[in-house]
mmCIF file as gemmi writes it, N, C-alpha and C atoms, coordinates in Angstrom:
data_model
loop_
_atom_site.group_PDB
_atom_site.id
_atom_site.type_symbol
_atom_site.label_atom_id
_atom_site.label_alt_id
_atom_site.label_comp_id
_atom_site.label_asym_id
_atom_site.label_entity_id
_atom_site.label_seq_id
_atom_site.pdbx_PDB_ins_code
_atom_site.Cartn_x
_atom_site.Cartn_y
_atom_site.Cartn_z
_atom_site.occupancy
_atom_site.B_iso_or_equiv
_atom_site.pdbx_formal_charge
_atom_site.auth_seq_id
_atom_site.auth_asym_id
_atom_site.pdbx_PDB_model_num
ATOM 1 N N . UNK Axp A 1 ? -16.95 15.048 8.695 1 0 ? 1 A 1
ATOM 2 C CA . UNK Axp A 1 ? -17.554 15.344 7.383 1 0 ? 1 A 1
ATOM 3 C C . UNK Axp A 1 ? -17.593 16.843 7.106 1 0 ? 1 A 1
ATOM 4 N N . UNK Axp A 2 ? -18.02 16.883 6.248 1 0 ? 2 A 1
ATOM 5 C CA . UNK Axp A 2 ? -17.794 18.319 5.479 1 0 ? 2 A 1
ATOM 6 C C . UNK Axp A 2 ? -18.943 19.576 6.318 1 0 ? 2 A 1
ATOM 7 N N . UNK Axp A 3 ? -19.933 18.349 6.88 1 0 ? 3 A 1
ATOM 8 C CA . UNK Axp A 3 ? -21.196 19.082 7.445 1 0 ? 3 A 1
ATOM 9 C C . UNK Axp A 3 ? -20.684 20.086 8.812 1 0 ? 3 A 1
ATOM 10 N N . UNK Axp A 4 ? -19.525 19.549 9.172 1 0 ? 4 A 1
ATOM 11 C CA . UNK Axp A 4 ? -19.186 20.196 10.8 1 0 ? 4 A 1
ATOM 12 C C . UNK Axp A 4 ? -19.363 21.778 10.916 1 0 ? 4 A 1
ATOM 13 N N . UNK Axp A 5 ? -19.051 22.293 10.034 1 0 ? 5 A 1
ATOM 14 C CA . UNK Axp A 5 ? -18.799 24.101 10.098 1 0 ? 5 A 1
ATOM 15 C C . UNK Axp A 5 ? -20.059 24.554 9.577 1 0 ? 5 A 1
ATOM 16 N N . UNK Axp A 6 ? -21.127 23.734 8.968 1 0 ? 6 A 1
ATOM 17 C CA . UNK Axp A 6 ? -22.376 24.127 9.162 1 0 ? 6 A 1
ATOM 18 C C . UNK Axp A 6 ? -23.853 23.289 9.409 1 0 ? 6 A 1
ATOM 19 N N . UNK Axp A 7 ? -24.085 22.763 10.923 1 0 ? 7 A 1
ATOM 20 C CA . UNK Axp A 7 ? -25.283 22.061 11.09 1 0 ? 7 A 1
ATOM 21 C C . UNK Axp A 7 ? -26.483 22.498 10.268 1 0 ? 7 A 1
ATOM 22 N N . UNK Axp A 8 ? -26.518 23.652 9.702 1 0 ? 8 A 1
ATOM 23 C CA . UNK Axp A 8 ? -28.045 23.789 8.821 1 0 ? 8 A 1
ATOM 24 C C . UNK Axp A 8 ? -27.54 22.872 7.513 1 0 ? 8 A 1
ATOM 25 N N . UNK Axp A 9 ? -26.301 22.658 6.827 1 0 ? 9 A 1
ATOM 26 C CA . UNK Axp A 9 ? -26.518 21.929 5.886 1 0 ? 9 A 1
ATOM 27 C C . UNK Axp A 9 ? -26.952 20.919 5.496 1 0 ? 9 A 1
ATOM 28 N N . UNK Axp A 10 ? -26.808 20.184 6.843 1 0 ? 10 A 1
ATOM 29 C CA . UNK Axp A 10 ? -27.416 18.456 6.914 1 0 ? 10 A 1
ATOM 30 C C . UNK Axp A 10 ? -28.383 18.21 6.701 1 0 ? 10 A 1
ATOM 31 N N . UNK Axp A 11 ? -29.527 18.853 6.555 1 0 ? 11 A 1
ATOM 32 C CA . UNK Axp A 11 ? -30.712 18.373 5.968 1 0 ? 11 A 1
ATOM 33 C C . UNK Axp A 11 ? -30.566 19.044 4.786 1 0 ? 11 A 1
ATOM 34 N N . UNK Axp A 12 ? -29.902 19.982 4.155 1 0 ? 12 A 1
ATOM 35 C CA . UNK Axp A 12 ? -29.842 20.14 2.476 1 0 ? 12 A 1
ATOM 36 C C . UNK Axp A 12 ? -28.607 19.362 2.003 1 0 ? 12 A 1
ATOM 37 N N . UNK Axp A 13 ? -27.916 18.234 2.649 1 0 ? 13 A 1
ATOM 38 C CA . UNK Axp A 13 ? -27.005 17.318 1.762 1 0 ? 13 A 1
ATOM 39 C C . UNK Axp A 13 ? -27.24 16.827 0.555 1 0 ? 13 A 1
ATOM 40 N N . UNK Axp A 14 ? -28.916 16.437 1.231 1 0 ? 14 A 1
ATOM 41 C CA . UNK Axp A 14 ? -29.16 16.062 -0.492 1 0 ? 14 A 1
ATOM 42 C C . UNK Axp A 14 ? -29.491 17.041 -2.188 1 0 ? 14 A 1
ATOM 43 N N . UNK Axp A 15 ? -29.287 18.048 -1.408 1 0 ? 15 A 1
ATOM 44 C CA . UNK Axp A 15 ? -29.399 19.188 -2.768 1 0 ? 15 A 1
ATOM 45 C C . UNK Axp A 15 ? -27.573 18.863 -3.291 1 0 ? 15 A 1
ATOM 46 N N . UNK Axp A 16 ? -27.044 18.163 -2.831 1 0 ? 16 A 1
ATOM 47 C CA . UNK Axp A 16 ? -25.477 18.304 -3.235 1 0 ? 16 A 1
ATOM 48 C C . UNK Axp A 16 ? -24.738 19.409 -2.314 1 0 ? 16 A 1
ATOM 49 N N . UNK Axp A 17 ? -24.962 20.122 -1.816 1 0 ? 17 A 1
ATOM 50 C CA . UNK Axp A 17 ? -24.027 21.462 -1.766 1 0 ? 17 A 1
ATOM 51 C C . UNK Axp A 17 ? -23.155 21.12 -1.129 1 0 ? 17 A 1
ATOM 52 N N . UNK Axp A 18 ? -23.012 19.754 0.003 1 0 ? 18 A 1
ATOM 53 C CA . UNK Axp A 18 ? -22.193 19.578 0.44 1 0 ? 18 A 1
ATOM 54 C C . UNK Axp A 18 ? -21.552 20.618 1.438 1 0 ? 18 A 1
ATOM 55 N N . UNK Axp A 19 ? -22.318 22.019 2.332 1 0 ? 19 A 1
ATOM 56 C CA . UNK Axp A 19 ? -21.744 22.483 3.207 1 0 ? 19 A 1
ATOM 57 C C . UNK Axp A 19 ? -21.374 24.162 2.365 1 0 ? 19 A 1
ATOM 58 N N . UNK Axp A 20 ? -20.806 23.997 0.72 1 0 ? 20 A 1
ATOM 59 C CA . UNK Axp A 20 ? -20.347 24.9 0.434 1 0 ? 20 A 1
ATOM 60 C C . UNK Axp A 20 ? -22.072 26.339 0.333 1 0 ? 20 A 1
ATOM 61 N N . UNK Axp A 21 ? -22.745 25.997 0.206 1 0 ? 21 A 1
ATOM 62 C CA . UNK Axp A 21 ? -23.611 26.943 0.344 1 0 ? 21 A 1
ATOM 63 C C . UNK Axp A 21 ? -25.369 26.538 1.144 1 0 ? 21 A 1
ATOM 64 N N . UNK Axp A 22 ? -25.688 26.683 2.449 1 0 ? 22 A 1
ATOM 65 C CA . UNK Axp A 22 ? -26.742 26.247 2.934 1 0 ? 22 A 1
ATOM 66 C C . UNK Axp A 22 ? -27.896 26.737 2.306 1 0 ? 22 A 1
ATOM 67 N N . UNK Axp A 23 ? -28.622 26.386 1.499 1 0 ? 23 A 1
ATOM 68 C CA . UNK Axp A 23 ? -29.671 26.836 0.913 1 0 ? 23 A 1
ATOM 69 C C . UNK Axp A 23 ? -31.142 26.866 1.544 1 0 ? 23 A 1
C-alpha cells in the first residue's frame, strides 16, 4: 500500500492524504 514509505501516515489515512503528506 501506499502507507509503506511512511508508517506515521496510517493513522492519518483517514484524513485522505493517502501517504502524500503526513499531517
Amino acid at each position: 500500500n501506499v502507507f509503506t514509505r511512511r508508517p506515521v501516515v496510517t493513522k492519518n489515512h483517514k484524513n485522505s492524504n493517502c501517504g502524500k503528506r503526513p499531517v
